[in-house]
C-alpha positions as CSV (number, residue, x, y, z in Angstrom):
1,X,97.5,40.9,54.7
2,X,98.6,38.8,57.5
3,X,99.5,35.7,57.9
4,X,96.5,35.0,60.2
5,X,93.7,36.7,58.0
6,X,95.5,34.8,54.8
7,X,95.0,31.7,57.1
8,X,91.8,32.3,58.1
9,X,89.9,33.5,54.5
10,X,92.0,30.1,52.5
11,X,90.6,28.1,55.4
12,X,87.1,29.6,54.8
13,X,86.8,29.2,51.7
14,X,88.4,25.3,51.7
15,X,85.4,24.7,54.1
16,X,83.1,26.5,52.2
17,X,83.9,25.2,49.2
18,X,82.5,21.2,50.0
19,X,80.2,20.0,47.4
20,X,77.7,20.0,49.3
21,X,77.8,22.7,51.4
22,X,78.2,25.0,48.0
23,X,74.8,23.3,46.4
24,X,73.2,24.6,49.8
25,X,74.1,28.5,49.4
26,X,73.5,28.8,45.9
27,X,70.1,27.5,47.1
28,X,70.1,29.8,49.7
29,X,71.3,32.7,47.0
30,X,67.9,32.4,45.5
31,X,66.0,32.2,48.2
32,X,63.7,35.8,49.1
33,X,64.6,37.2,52.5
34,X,60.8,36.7,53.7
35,X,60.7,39.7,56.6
36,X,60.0,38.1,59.9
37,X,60.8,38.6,63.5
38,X,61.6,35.8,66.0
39,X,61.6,35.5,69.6
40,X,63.0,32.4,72.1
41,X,60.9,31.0,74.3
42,X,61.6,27.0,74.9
43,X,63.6,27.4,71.2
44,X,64.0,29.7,68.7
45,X,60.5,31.1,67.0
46,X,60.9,32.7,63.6
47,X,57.7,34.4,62.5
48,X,57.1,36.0,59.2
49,X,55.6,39.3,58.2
50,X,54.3,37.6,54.7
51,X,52.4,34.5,55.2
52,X,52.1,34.6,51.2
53,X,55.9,34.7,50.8
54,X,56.2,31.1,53.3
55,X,53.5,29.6,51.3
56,X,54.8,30.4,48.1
57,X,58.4,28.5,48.9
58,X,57.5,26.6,51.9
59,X,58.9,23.4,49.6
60,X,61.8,24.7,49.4
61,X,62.1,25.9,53.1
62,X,61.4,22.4,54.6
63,X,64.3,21.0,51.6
64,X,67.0,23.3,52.5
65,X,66.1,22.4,56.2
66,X,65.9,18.4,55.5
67,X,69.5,19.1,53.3
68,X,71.4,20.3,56.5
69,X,70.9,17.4,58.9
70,X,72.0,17.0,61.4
71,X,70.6,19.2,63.7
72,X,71.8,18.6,66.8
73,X,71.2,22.3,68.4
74,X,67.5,23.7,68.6
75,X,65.2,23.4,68.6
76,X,64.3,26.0,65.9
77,X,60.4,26.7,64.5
78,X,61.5,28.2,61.2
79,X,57.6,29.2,60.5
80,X,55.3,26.2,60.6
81,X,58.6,24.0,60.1
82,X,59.3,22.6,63.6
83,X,63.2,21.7,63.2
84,X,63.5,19.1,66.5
85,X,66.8,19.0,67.2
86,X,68.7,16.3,69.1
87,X,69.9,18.3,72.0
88,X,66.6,20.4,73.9
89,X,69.2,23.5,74.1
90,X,66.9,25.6,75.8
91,X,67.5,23.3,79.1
92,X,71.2,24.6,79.2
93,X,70.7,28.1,78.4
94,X,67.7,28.4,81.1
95,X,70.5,27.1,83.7
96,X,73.3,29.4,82.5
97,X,71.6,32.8,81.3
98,X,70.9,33.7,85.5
99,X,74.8,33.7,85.8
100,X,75.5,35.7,82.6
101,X,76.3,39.5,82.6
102,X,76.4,40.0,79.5
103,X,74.7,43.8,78.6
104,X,77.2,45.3,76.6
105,X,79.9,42.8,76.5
106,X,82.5,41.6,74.0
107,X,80.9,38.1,73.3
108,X,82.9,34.9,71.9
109,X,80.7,31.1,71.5
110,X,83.8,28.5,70.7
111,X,82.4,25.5,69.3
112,X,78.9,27.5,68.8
113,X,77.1,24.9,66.9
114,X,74.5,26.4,64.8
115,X,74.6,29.4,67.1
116,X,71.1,28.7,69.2
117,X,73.1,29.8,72.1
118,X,74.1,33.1,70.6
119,X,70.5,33.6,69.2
120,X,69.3,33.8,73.1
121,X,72.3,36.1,73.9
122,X,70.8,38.6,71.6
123,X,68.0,39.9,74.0
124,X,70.9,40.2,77.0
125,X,72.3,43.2,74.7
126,X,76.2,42.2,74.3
127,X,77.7,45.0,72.7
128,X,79.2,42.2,69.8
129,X,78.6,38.3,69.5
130,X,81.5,36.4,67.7
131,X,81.2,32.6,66.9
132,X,83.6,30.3,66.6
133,X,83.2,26.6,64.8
134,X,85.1,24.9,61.5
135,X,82.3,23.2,60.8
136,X,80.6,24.3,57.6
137,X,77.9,22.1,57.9
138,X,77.3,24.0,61.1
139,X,77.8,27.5,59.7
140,X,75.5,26.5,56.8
141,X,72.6,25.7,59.3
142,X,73.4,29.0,60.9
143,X,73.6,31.0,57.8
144,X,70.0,29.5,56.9
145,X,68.3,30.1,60.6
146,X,70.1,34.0,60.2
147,X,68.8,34.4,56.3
148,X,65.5,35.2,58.5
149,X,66.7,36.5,61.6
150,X,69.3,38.4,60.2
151,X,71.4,39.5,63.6
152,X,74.6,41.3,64.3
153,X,76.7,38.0,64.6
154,X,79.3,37.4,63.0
155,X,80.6,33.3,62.5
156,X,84.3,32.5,62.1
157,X,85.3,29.2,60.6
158,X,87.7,28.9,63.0
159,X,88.1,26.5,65.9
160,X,89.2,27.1,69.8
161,X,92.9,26.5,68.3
162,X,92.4,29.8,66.6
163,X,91.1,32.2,69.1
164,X,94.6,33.8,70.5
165,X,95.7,34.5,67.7
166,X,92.3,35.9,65.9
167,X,92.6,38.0,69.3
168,X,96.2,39.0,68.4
169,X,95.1,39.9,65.1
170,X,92.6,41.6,65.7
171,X,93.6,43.4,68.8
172,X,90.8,42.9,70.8
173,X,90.0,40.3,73.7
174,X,86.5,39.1,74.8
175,X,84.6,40.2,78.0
176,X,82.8,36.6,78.6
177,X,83.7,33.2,76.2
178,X,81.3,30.7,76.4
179,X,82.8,27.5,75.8
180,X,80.2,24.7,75.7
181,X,80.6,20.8,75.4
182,X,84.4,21.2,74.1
183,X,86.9,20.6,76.8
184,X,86.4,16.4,76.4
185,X,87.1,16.8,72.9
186,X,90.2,18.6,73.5
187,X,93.7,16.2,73.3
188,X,95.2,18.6,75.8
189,X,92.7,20.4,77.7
190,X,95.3,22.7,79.8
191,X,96.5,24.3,76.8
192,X,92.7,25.0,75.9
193,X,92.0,26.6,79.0
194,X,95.2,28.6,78.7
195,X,94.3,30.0,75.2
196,X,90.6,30.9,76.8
197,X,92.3,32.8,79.7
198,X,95.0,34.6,77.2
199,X,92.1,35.4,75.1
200,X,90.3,37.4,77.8
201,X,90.3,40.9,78.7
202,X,91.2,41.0,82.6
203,X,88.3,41.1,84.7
204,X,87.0,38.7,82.1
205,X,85.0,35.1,82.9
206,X,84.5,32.1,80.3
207,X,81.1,30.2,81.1
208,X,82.6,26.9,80.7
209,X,80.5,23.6,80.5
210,X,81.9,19.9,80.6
211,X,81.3,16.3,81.6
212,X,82.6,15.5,84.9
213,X,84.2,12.6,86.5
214,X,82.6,11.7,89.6
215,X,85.0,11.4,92.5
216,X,86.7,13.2,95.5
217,X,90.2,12.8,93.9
218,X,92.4,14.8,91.7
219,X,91.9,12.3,88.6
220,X,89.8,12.2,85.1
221,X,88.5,9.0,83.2
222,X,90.6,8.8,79.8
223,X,88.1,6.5,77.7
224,X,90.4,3.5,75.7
225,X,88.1,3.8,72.7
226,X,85.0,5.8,73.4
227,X,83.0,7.5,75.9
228,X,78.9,6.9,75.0
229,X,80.2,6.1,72.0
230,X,82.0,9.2,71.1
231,X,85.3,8.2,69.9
232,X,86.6,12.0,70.6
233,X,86.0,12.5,74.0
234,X,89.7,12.4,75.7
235,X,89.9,13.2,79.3
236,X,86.6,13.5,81.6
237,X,88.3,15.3,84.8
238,X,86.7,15.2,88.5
239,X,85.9,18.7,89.5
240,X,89.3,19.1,91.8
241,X,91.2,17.7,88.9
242,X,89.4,20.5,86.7
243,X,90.2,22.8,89.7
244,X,93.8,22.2,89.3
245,X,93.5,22.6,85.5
246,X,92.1,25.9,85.6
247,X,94.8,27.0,88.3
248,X,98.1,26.0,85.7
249,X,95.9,28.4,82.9
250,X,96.0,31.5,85.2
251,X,92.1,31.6,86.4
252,X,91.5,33.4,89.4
253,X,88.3,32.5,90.2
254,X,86.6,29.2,90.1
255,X,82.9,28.8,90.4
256,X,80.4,25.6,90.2
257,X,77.4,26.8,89.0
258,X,75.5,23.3,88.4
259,X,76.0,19.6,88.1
260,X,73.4,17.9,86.2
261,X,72.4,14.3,84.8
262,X,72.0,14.5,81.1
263,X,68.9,12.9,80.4
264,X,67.1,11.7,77.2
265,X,64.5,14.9,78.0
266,X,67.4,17.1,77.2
267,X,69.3,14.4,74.2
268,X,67.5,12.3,72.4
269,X,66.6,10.8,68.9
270,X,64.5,13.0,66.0
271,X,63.9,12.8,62.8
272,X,65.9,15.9,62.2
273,X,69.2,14.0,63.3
274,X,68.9,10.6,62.1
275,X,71.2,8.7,63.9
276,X,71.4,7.1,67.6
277,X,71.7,9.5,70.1
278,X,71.4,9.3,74.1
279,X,69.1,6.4,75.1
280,X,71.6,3.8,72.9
281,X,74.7,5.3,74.4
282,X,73.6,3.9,78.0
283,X,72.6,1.0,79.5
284,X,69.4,-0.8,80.3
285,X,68.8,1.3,83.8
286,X,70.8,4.4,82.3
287,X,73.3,4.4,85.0
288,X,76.5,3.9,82.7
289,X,76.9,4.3,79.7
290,X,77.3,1.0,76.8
291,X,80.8,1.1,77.8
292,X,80.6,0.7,81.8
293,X,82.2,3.8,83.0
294,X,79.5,6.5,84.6
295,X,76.4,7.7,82.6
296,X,77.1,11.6,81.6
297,X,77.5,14.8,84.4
298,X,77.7,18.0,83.1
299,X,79.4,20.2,85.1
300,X,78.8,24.2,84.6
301,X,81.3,26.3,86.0
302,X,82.3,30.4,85.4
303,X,86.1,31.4,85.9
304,X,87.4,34.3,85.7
305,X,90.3,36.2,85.1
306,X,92.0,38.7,87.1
């Protein structure tokens, strides 16, 4: 075995292994896979086969669900369980999916969350979906959504740090990463760039979404302490600094698909999260955020790789 996969399965089974997160999948062990199908349309609808088998355990459906808070992508109607999530994620994927090429493509999702986003890849027909997220909280969530849906995805408890060398050792690079909300959390965000272009086949394009600074110059905001209260959000970049960025990590090709306001329609509070979320990270009018510096722009961008 090499050293990666030894890496990789130890890191796995570390993550796996939480109190917590164990209790959940020996739950989940016992739970009947209850046939259903599921469709997305404004979120992710999973409908069963065997209204009998829901009723029988829908107690223990809605505990499992209530267990893995919180949700923060979604929204997902596991049933007649509406799981509201904190983040509307239908809103993104609705901008991105008319830029996607995806039909028999080598997928990766860094930092895929639950995997909502990889769920609505499914019906674009990639030819493989990969995930990638060390968060076992998040996999968990995942694991539970795909106990029902039961798709050809496969999860790696791995973060963006990982992906060369899973590439390496695996031998195989991706046709499209999609690499959502990550960048600002990123202490060097050049070196994560360069390990999404070296982990693309050439020809390849990363859909790549991040906030954005807004000005005409070649600088980024680097929050003292936090950023809408998000103590990990590191360097915000103006879209020529990003430019710039991109170029020093080998991308050919750089494309602005969208700038958008993130607005408490797309982030806001639910019972499903139960903490703060968007409307108590700005100010009264919502034009900055608690701290003073400018209220959140996304900006969506595909680059590609010659």
């Amino acid at each position: 075995m090499s050293d990666f996969f030894k890496y990789a399965r130890e890191k796995s089974a570390r993550i796996q292994g939480a109190k917590h997160i164990a209790r959940f999948y020996e739950q989940l062990a016992l739970l009947p896979r209850i046939p259903a199908t599921f469709y997305a349309k404004d979120g992710i609808h999973i409908q069963a086969l065997a209204a009998d088998m829901v009723a029988t355990h829908h107690d223990m459906l809605y505990d499992m669900a209530i267990q893995l808070k919180p949700w923060r992508k979604g929204p997902f109607f596991l049933f007649d369980i509406h799981i509201d999530s904190e983040w509307q994620s239908f809103m993104k994927w609705q901008l991105l999916a008319p830029h996607c090429n995806l039909k028999g493509k080598h997928i990766a999702d860094v930092g895929c969350n639950n995997g909502y986003y990889m769920f609505e890849m499914l019906s674009h027909e990639p030819d493989s979906i990969i995930g990638f997220d060390p968060s076992g909280l998040f996999k968990a969530q995942f694991d539970f959504v795909n106990h029902f849906i039961n798709a050809p995805i496969n999860f790696e408890l791995l973060g963006v740090e990982d992906l060369l060398a899973y590439t390496q050792a695996h031998k195989h690079k991706f046709d499209v990463i999609f690499c959502l909300g990550v960048l600002y959390h990123r202490l060097e965000p050049i070196s994560t760039l360069k390990i999404l272009s070296q982990s693309l086949q050439s020809g390849g394009e990363v859909i790549l979404d991040t906030l954005i600074y807004q000005s005409e110059e070649e600088i980024c905001l680097s929050p003292a302490k936090s950023y809408a209260k998000m103590s990990n959000v590191y360097f915000i970049p103006s879209i020529s600094a990003l430019k710039g960025w991109c170029e020093r990590a080998k991308f050919s090709h750089f494309e602005i698909l969208a700038l958008s306001p993130t607005t408490t329609k797309e982030q806001r509070a639910s019972k499903w999260v139960d903490s703060q979320s968007l409307a108590a990270f700005l100010n009264e009018s919502q034009t900055l955020t608690i701290e003073g510096y400018q209220a959140p722009i996304r900006g969506y961008f595909k680059l590609r790789k010659d």
